[in-house]
C-alpha positions as CSV (number, residue, x, y, z in Angstrom):
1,X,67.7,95.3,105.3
2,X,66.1,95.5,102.5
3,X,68.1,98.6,101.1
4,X,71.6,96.5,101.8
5,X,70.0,93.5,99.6
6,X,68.8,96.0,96.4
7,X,72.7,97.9,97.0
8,X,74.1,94.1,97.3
9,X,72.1,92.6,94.1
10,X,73.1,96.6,92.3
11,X,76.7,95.5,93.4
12,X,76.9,92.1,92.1
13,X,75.3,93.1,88.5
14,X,78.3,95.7,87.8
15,X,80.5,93.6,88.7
16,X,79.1,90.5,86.0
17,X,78.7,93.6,83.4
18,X,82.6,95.0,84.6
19,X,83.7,91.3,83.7
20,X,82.0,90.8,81.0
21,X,83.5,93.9,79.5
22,X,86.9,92.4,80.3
23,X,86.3,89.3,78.6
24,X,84.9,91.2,75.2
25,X,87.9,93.5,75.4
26,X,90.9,90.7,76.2
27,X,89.2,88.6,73.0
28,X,89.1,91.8,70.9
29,X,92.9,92.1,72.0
30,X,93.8,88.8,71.4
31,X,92.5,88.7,67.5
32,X,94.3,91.9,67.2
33,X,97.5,90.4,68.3
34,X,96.9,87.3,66.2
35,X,95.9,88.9,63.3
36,X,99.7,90.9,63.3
37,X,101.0,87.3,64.1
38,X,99.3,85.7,60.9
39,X,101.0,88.9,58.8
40,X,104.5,88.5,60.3
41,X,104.5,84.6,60.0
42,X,103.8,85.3,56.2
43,X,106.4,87.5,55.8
44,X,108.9,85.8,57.7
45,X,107.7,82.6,55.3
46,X,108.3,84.5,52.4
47,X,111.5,85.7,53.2
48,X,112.6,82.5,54.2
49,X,111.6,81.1,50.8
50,X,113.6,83.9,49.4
51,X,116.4,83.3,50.8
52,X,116.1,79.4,50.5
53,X,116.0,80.3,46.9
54,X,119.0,82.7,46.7
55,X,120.9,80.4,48.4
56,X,120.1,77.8,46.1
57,X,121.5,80.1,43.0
58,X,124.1,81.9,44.5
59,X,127.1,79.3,43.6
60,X,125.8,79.3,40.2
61,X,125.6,83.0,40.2
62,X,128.9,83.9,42.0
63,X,130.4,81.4,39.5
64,X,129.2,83.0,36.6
65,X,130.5,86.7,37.8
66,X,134.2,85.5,38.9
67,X,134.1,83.7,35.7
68,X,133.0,86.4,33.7
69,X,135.3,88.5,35.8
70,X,138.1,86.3,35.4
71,X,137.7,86.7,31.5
72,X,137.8,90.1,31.6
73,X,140.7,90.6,33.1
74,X,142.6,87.9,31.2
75,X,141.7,89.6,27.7
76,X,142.8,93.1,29.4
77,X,146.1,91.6,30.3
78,X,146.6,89.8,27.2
79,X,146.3,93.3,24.8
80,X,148.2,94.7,26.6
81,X,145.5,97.2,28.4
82,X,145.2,98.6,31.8
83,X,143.2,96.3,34.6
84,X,140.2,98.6,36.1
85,X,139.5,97.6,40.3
86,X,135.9,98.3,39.6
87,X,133.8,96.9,36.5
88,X,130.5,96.0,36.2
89,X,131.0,92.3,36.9
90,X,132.6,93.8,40.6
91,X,129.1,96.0,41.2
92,X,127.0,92.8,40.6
93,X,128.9,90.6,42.9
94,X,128.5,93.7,45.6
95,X,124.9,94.1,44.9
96,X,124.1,90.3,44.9
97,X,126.4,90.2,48.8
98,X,124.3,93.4,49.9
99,X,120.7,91.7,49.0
100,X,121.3,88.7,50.5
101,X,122.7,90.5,53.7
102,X,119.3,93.0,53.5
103,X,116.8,90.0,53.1
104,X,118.7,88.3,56.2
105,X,118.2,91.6,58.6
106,X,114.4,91.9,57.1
107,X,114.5,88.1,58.6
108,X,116.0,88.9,61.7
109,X,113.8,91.7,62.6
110,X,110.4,89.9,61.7
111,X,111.3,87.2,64.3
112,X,111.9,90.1,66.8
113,X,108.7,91.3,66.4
114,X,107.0,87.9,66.3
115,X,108.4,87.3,69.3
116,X,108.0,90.5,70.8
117,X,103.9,90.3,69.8
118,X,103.8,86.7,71.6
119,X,105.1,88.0,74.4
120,X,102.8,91.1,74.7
121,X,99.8,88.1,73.9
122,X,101.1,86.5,76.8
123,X,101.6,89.2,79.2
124,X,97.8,90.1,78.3
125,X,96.5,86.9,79.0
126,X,97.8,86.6,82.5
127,X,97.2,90.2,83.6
128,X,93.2,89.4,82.3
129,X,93.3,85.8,83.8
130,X,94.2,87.8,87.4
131,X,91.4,90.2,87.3
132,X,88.8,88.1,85.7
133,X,89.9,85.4,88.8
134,X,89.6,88.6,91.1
135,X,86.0,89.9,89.5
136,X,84.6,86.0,89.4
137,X,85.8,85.6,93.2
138,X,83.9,89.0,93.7
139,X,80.8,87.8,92.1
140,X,80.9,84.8,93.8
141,X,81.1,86.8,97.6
142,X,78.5,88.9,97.1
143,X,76.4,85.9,95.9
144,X,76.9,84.1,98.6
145,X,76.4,87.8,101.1
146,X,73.3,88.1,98.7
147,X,71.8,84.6,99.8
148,X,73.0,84.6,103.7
149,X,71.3,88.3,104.1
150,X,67.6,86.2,102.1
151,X,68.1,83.3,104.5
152,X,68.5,85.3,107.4
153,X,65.6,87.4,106.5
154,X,63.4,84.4,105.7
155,X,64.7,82.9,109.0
156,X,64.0,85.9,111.2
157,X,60.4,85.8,109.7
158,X,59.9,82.3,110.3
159,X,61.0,82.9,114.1
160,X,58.7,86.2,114.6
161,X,55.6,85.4,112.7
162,X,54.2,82.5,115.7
163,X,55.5,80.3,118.3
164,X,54.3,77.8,116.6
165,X,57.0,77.4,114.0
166,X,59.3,77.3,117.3
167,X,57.5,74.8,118.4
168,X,57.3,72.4,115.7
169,X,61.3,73.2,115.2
170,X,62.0,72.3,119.0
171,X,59.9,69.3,118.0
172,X,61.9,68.0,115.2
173,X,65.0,69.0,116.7
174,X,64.1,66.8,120.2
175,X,63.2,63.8,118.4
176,X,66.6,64.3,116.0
177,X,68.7,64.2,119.1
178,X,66.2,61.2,120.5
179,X,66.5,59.1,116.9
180,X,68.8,56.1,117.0
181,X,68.4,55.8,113.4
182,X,70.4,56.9,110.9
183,X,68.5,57.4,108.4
184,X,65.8,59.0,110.8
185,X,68.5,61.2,111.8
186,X,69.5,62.1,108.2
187,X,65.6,62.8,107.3
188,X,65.3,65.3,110.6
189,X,68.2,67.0,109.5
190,X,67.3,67.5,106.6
191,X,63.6,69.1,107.7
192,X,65.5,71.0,110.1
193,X,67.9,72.6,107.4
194,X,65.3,73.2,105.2
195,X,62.7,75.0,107.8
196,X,65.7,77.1,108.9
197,X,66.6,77.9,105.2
198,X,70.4,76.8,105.1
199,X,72.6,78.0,102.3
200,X,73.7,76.0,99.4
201,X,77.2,76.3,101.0
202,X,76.0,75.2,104.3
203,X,74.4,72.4,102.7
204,X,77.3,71.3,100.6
205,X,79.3,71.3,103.7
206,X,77.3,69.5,106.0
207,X,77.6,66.7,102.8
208,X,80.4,66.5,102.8
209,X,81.1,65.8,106.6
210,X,78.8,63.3,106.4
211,X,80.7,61.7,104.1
212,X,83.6,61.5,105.7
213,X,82.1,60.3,108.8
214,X,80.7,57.8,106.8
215,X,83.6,56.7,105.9
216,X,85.0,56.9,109.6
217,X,82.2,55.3,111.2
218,X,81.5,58.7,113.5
219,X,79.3,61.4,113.6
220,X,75.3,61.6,113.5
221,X,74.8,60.9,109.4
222,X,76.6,57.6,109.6
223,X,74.8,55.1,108.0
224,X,75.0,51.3,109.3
């Protein structure tokens, strides 16, 4: 018995070291992740702003180069010289229209990742919430396998050292059943759970019974 408590309490502490473990690696994780968050966010703000920006000049600057362009081929036609389809005015309008388009697909793809780094974040969070709920339920069984195996030991030792202690539990127990008094009754049971070593569980539920029969007006812990 002994043996199957040490393997139980052995059991239970790599288990809490196992979670633990978990918890240091999900947080490491999680920084990571919102670390690249923080980076994209900037970027995305700063291309934003840049494109806030452009937007802001581009009437003036497209303007300027179909004016300018506009001149240009009104003095060519006006000596009398040939009219060129490309010209530097042409090129800058191109460039200007292929920056803009560039800065808006650098946008686009930032939010993709954003969004895609969120989603891992997420998807990390709930597969570590389910085995952190699954290691803490473990914990908590092999607590409460760890206690029930101590109470029945201390039990089985209180039953085999003497007849006495049978004796005095017969005792209490006789005069429990005898009691007309409630709160007799409560303090027997009490003694009687704590000479037979009940579990914290036992004892919580046995607590809350009596409450409810309290509030039913049945059952032995009713109080008048």
């Amino acid at each position: 018995l002994n043996e199957l408590e040490c393997e139980l309490e052995k059991q239970r502490e790599r288990t809490q070291r196992f979670l633990s473990e978990k918890d240091r690696e999900f947080e490491a994780m999680k920084k990571q992740l919102e670390r690249s968050t923080t980076i994209i966010d900037n970027k995305i703000s700063h291309s934003i702003s840049d494109i806030q920006q452009t937007d802001e000049s581009s009437p003036t600057i497209i303007n300027e180069l179909f004016s300018q362009n506009h001149n240009h081929h009104h003095s060519s036609s006006t000596i009398g010289g040939p009219m060129s389809p490309i010209n530097p005015d042409n090129n800058n309008l191109l460039y200007f229209i292929q920056e803009q388009q560039l800065r808006e697909q650098e946008l686009t793809s930032l939010r993709k990742q954003r969004h895609e780094l969120e989603s891992t974040i997420r998807d990390l969070h709930n597969k570590y919430s389910f085995e952190i709920n699954q290691l803490q339920a473990t914990i908590e069984k092999l607590n409460d396998d760890l206690e029930h195996m101590k109470l029945s030991t201390q039990r089985n030792d209180l039953l085999t050292k003497n007849e006495h202690n049978i004796d005095y539990i017969k005792n209490v127990f006789y005069h429990y059943l005898l009691a007309n008094d409630t709160q007799v009754k409560h303090t027997m049971a009490n003694a009687l759970m704590t000479i037979l070593h009940f579990s914290t569980k036992e004892k919580a539920k046995i607590e809350s019974q009596k409450q409810t029969n309290s509030l039913t007006s049945g059952g032995w812990f009713n109080y008048k």
